[in-house]
C-alpha positions in Angstrom: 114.2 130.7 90.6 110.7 132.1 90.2 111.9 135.6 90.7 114.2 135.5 87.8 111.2 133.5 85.2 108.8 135.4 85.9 110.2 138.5 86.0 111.9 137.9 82.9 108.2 137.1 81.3 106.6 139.8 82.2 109.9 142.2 80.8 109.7 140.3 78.0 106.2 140.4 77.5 106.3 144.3 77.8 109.4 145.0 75.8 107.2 143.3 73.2 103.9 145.4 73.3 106.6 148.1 73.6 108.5 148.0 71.0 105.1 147.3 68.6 103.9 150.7 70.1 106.9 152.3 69.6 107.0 152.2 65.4 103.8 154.3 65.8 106.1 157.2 67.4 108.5 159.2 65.5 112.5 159.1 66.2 112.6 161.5 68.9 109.8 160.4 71.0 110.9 157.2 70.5 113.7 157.1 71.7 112.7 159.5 74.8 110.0 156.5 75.4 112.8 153.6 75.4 114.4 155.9 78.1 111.1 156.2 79.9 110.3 152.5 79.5 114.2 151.5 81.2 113.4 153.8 83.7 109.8 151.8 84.6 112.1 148.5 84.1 114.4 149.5 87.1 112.6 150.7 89.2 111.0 147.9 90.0 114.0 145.5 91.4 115.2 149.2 92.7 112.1 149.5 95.0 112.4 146.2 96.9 115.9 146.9 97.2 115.3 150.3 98.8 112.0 149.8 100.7 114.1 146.5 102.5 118.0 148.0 103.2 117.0 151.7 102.9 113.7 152.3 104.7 114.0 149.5 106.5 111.2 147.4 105.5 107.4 149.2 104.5 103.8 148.1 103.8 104.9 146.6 100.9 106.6 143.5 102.3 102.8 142.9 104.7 101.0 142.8 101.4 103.6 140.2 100.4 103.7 138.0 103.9 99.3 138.3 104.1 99.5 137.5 100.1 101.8 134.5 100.6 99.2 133.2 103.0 96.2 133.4 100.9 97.6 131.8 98.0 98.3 128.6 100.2 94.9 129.1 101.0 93.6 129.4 98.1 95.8 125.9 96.8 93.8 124.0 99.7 90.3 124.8 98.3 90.4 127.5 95.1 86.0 127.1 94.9 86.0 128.5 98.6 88.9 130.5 99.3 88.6 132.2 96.0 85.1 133.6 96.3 86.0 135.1 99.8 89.4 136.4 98.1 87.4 137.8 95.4 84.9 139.4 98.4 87.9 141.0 100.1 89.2 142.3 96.7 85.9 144.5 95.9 86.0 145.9 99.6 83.1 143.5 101.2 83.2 141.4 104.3 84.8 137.9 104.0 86.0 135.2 106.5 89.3 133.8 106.6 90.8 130.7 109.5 93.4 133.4 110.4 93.1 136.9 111.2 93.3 139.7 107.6 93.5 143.1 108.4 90.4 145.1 106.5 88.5 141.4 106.2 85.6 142.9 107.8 85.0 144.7 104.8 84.4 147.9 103.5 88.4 149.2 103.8 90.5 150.1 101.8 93.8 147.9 103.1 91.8 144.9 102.6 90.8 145.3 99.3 94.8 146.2 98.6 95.7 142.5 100.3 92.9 140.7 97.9 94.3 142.6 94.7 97.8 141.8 96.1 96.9 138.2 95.9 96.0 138.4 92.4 99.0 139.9 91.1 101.2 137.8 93.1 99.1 134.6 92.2 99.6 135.1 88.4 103.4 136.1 89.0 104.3 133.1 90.9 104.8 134.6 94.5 107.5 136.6 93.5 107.9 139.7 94.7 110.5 141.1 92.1 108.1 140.2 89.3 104.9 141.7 91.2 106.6 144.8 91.0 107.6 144.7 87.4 104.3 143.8 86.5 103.1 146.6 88.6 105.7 148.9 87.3 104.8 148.1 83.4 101.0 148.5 84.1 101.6 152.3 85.2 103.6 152.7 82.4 100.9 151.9 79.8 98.7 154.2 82.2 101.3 157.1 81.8 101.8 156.2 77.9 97.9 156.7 78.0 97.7 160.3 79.7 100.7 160.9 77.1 98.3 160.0 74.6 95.5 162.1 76.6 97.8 165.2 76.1 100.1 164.4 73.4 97.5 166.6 70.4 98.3 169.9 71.9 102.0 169.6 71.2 103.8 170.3 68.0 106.6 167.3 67.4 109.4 169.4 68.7 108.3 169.6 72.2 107.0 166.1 72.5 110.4 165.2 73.8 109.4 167.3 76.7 105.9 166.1 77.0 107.3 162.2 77.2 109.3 163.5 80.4 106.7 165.1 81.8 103.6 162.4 81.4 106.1 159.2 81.9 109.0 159.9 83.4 108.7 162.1 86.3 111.3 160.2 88.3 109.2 160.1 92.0 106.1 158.8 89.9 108.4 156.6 88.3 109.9 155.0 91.2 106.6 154.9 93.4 104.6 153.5 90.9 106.8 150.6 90.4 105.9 148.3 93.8 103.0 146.6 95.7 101.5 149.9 97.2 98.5 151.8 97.4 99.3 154.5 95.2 100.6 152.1 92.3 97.5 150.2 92.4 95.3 153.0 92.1 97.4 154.8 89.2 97.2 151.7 86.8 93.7 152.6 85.8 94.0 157.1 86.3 95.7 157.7 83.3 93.2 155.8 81.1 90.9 157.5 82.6 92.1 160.8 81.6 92.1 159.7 78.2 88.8 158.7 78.5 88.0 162.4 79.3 89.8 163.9 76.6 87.8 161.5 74.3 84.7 163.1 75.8 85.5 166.7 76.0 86.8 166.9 72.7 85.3 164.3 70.5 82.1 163.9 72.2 82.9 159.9 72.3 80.1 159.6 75.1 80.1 155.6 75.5 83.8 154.8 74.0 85.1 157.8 77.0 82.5 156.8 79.6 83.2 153.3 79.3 87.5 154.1 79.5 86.5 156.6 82.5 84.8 153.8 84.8 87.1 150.8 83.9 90.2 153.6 84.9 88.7 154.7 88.0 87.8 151.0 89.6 91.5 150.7 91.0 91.7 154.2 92.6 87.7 153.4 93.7 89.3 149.6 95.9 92.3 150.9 97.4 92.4 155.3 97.2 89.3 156.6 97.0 89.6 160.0 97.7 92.1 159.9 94.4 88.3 160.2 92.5 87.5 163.6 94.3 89.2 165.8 92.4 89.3 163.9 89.7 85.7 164.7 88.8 86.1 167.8 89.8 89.2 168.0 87.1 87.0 166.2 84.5 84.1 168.8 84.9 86.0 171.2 84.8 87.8 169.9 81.2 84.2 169.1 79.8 83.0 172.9 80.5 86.4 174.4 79.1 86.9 172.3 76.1 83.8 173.4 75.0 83.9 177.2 75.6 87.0 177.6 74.0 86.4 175.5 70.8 83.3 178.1 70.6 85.1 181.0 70.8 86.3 182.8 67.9 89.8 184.2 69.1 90.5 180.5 70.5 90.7 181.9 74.6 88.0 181.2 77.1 84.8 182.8 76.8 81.9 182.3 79.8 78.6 180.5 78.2 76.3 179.7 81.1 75.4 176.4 79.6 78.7 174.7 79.9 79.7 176.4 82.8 76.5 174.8 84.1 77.0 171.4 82.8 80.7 171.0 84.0 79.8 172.7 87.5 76.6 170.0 87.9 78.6 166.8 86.7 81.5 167.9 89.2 78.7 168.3 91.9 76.6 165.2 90.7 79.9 163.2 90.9 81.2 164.4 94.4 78.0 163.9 95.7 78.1 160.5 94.7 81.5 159.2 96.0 80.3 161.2 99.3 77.5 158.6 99.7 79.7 155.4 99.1 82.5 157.0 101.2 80.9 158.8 103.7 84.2 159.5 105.4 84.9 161.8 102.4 81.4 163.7 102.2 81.5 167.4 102.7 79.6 166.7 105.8 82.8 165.0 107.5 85.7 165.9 105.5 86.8 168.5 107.9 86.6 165.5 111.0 88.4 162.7 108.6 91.1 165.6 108.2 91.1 166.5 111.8 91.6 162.9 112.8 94.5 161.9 110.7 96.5 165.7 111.8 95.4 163.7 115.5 97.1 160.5 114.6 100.0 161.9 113.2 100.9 164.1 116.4 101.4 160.7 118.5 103.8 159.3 115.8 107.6 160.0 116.1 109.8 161.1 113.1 112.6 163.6 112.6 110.8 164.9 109.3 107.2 165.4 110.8 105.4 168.4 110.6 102.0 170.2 111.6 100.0 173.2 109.8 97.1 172.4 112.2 97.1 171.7 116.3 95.0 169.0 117.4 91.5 170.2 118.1 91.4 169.6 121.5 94.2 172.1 122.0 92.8 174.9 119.0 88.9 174.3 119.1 86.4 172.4 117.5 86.8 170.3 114.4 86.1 172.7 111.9 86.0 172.4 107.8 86.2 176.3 107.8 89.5 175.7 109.7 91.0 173.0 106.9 89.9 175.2 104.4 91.7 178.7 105.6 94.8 176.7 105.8 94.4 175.3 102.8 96.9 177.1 100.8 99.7 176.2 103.4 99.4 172.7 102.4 99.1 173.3 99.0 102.2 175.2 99.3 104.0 172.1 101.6 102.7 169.5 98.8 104.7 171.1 96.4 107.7 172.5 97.4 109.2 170.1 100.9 110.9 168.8 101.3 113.6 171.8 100.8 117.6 171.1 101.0 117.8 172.4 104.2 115.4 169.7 105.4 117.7 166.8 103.9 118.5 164.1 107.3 118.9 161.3 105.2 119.3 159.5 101.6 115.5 159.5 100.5 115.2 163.3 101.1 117.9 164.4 99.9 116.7 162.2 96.4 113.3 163.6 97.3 114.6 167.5 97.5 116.2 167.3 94.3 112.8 166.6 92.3 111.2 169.6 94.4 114.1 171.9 94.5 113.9 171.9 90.6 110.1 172.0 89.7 109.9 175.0 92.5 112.9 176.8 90.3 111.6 176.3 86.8 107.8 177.0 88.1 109.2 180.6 88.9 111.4 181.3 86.4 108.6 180.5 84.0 106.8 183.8 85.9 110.1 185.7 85.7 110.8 184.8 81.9 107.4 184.7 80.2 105.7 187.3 82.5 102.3 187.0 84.3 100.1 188.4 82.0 101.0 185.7 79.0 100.9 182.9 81.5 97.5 183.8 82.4 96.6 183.9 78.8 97.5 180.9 77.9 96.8 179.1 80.8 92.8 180.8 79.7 92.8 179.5 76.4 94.2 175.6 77.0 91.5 174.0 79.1 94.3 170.9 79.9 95.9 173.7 82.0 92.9 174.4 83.7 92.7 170.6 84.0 96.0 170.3 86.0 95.4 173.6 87.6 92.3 171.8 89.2 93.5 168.8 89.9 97.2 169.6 91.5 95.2 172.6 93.2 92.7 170.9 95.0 95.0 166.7 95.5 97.7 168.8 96.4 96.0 170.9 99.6 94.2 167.6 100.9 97.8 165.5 100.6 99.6 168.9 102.8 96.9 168.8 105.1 96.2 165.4 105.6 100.2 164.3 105.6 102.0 164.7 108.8 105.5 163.9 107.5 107.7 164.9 105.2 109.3 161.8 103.8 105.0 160.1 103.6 104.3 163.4 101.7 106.8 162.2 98.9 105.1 159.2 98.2 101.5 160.8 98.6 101.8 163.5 96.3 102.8 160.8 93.3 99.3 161.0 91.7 99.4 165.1 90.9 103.3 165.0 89.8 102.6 164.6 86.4 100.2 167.3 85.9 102.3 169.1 87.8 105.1 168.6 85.4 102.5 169.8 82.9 101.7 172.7 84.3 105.8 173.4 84.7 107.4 172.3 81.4 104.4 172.4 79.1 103.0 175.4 79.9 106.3 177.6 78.1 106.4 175.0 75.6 102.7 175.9 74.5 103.6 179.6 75.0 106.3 178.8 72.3 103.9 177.5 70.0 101.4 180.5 70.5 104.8 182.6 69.1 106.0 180.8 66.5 102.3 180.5 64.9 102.3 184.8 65.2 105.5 184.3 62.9 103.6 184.3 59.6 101.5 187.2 59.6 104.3 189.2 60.6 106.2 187.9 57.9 103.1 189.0 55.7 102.4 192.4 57.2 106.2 193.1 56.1 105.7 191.8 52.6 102.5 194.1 52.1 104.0 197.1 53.4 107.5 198.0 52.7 107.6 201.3 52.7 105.9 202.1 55.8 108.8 202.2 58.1 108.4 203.0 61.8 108.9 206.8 62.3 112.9 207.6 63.3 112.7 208.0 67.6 109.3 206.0 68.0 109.6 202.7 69.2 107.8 199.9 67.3 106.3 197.7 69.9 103.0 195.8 67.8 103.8 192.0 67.9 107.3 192.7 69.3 106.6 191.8 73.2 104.9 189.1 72.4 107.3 187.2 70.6 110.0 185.5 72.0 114.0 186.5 71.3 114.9 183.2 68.8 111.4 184.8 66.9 112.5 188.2 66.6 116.0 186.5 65.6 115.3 185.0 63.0 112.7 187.5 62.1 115.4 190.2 61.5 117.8 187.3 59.3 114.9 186.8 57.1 114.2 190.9 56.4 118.4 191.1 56.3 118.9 188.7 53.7 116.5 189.9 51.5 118.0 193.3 51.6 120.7 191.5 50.8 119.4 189.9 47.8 118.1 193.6 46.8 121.6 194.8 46.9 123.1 192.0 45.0 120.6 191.8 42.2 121.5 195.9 41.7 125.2 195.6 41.3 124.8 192.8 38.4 122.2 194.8 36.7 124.4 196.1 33.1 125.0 200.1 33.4 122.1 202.1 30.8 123.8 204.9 28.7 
């Protein structure tokens, strides 16, 4: 009976805020948010029902169980047991009568069973309204990088931008349970609107304070999520600025901000270095080594390995991690293929990849190299998502050791992925349609200047896309038409 109330409260509660939000958005992007906001909705019921009959069972059901046990803890004495609850929540050592994995303190796992116990406490113990509270949460958080993203778009592509911040379908789905990566992604997306606050409003406090609150999830239960984020927010700080400097609106080098975004990107890493050691420069090539280790003595008929164990190919070596580097970068975003499909979750899981890897070429193959690059050089969210998937994406290929784990790691770099994908023509687009008026007006001026019989004109021509020139050459025939029309009325002069 709990599963059914409180799930039904917390739906009810967010259909609420929802649809209060919603009369902000115009009819399109409304209505491409109710579909986003069905899909959140489902996939939380979906998840339990897949993670138990499909997967057979997952980590999510030993956060339940350890939660479970807590909260009858916590009933017996809530002055004690809360305070060492609370402990275990913020990643410090507490003491329970029976045995808590990560109680010791400073893990990660731990601090995932304390939070666990929070959710579940204020949804009853039930696990189907955990998830749809957990599901909603990461929705707000995607609504929010929507938000982050959503001034660069003219209102006929925000449509596309809805899909591609909130309704990736693997973030979707993985965001919607009692794991590590939906815990951590509640807060990253207001965080990234924090950023954009910063970068291009210069909203110092408002953005810094947004930035801190959105990075405390990812900082208890997926640290190394914050790595390249602050390497993606310095880089977004340096850009924003260069370009709103420049005069022709693409990326020009000024030493200051280069200087600035490189030293908050270093100052930051540096930082989460000291309070996760296991992450520092120092060690990141070990940590990587040892979980490529781990992986080798655990069966799977999906597993794979870009790296052999060290005691078979040398020393630990960062050098190493970083030559091969592109591989997993390459392996994060493209496996699993078709041909790799054993079983119901990868073949779900190739059909998302199968389809980003064919529209992320064919936007080379349509578009051309040359205008990606310049757009890509004069929208400093590209570079943002171009940092970020670049640099998540090779530690996720390197550090994963199987195919079917990969899906669920990679969840936090999908949507910028997506960004890079679908909203990268879409700005390209816009670049061509603004063009559109001073070629109308060069035409008006100069009528009379027609392009020489056997040369070719090609100013303005390659850069604009085929629906442009289209309706560019409907405009300039109807009023040739209207020329025509307006001489056969005119009365006959003796």
């Amino acid at each position: 009976m709990n599963d059914f109330i409180f799930t039904l409260f917390y739906l009810a509660i967010g259909l609420g805020l929802f649809e209060r939000y919603s009369e902000r958005l115009s009819f399109n992007e409304g209505r491409a948010m109710r579909w986003a906001f069905a899909g959140a909705a489902v996939s939380a019921p979906l998840m339990i029902l897949v993670t138990k009959y499909v997967l057979g069972g997952g980590d999510m059901f030993w956060y339940f169980r350890t939660g479970n046990q807590l909260i009858d803890l916590l009933m017996t004495n809530p002055g004690r047991w809360g305070a060492e609850i609370f402990k275990l929540s913020t990643r410090l050592t507490a003491q329970f009568p029976f045995w808590v994995h990560g109680a010791g303190g400073g893990t990660s796992t731990g601090a995932m069973f304390g939070i666990g116990t929070w959710i579940m406490l204020i949804c009853g113990k039930s696990t189907y309204a955990t998830c749809m509270l957990i599901s909603l949460l990461n929705f707000a958080s995607r609504v929010a990088f929507y938000h982050a993203m959503r001034p660069l778009f003219h209102e006929r592509h925000r449509v596309i931008l809805v899909f591609v911040c909130v309704g990736v379908p693997s973030q979707v789905f993985w965001t919607a349970g009692l794991l590590k990566e939906a815990v951590a992604m509640i807060g990253l997306g207001w965080a990234m609107l924090g950023v954009s606050w910063v970068a291009r409003h210069g909203m110092l406090l408002r953005g810094g304070v947004l930035i801190f609150l959105g990075c405390v999830p990812s900082y208890m239960v997926k640290p190394y999520l914050l790595f390249p984020f602050v390497i993606a927010m310095g880089v977004w700080i340096a850009t924003e600025r260069l370009v709103s400097q420049s005069e022709d609106g693409r990326l020009r080098i000024n030493p200051l901000y280069l200087v600035v975004g490189v030293l908050v990107s270093i100052a930051a890493v540096t930082i989460l270095g000291t309070l996760f050691p296991q992450y520092s420069v120092g060690q990141l090539g070990d940590e990587f080594e040892t979980i490529q280790t781990a992986g080798t003595n655990v069966g799977g008929d999906t597993n794979y390995q870009i790296l052999a164990p060290p005691e078979y190919d040398g020393p630990p070596s960062l050098t190493r991690q970083i030559l091969m580097a592109p591989l997993g970068l390459l392996f994060a975003l493209t496996r699993p293929v078709f041909f790799e499909v054993r079983s119901l979750q990868l073949l779900v899981n190739s059909i998302e990849t199968t389809a980003f890897t064919f529209f992320f070429l064919r936007m080379f193959v349509v578009n051309g190299a040359a205008r990606v690059w310049a757009t890509i050089m004069r929208t400093p969210v590209l570079l943002v998502c171009i940092a970020y998937v670049g640099v998540f994406g090779a530690a996720v290929g390197l550090a994963s050791t199987n195919v079917g784990s990969l899906s669920r790691y990679r969840v936090p770099m999908m949507g910028m992925y997506a960004l890079i994908i679908f909203g990268l023509p879409a700005l390209m687009e816009q670049a061509a349609a603004a063009k559109q008026p001073a070629v109308d007006a060069e035409t008006e001026e100069a009528p009379s200047n027609p392009t020489p019989r056997g040369v070719r004109a090609r100013r303005g021509r390659s850069r604009l896309s085929p629906a442009v020139r289209e309706e560019m050459r409907r405009r300039r025939t109807g009023r040739a038409g209207q020329g025509t029309s307006r001489a056969a009325t005119r009365p006959a002069t003796q």
